[in-house]
C-alpha positions as CSV (number, residue, x, y, z in Angstrom):
1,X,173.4,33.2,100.1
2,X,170.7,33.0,98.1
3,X,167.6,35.7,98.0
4,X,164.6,33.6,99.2
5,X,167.2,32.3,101.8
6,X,167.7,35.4,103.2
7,X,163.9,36.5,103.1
8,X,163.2,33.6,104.8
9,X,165.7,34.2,107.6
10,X,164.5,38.1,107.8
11,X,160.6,37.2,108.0
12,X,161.9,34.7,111.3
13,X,163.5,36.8,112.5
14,X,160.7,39.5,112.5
15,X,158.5,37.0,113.8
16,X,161.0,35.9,116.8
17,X,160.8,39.8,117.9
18,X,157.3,40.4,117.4
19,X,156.8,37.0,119.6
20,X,158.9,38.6,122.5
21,X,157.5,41.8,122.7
22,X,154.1,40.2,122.8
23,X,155.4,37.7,125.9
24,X,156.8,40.5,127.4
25,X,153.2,42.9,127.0
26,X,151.5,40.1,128.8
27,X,154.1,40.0,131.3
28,X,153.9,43.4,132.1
29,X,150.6,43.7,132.5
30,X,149.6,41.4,134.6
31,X,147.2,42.6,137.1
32,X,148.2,42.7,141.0
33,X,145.3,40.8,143.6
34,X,144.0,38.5,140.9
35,X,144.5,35.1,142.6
36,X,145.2,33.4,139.3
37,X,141.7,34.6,137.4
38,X,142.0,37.2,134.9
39,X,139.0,37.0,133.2
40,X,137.0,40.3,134.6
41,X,140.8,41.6,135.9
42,X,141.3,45.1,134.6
43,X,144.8,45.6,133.0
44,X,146.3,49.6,132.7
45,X,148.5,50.0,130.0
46,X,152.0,50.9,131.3
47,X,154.5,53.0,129.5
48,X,156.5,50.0,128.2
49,X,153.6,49.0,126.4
50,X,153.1,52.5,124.5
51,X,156.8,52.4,123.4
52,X,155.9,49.8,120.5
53,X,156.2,50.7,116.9
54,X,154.7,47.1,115.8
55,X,152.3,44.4,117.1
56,X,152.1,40.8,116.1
57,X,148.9,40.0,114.2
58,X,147.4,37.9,116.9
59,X,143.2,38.0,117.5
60,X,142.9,38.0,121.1
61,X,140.4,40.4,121.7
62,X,140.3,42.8,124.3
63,X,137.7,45.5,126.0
64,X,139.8,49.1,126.5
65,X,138.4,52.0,128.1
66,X,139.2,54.8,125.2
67,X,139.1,58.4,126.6
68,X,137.1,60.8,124.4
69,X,138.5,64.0,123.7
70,X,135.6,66.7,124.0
71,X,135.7,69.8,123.3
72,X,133.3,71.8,126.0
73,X,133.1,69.2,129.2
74,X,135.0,66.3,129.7
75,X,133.1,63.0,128.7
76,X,132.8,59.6,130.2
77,X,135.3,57.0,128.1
78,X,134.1,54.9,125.7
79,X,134.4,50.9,125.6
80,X,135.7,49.5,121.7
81,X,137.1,46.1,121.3
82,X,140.7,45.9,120.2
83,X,142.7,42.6,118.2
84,X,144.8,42.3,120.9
85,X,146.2,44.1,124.2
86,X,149.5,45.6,121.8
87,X,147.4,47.4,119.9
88,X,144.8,48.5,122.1
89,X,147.9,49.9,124.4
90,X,149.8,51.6,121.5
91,X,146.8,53.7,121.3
92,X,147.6,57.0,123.6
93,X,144.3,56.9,123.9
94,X,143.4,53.6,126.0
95,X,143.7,53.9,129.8
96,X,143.5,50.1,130.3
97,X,141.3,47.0,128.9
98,X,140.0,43.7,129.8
99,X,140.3,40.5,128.1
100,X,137.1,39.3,125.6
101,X,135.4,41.6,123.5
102,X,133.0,44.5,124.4
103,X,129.9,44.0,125.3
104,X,127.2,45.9,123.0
């Protein structure tokens, strides 16, 4: 086999995986009692979603509640917009998220 060949074959490949682990995020964090609309449904980020080393490049912003670390008293969390549910849930951070960006 040629080079390009097998580039082409690896990069598919990558993308195949990166397409399943996102269907499968979704999947898993669907929220319970939402009758079908999740657009102010709160998602938590489950442990499956924290085990992933890489998320696909896909803009779909979400809203997650980012705990603060303080040093003296323990602080409210913050709101920050994330690309996409992966990567806000990768964060150790993030204690769950809605979908659409934060509001200012």
């Amino acid at each position: 086999m040629n080079k390009p060949f097998v580039f082409l074959l690896a990069i598919l490949a990558v993308a195949a995986v990166a397409a399943v682990f996102l269907f499968l995020n979704n999947q898993a964090a669907s929220p319970a009692g939402t009758n079908g609309d999740e657009s102010s449904a709160e998602f938590k980020c489950l442990p499956e979603q924290r085990q992933g080393e890489v998320c696909i490049e896909l803009y779909d912003p979400v809203c997650a509640k980012v705990n603060v670390q303080c040093i003296k008293d323990p602080c409210p969390p913050i709101r920050q917009t994330f690309p996409n549910s992966c990567q806000a849930c990768i964060n150790p951070l993030v204690e769950s998220y809605v979908k659409g960006e934060c509001e200012e």
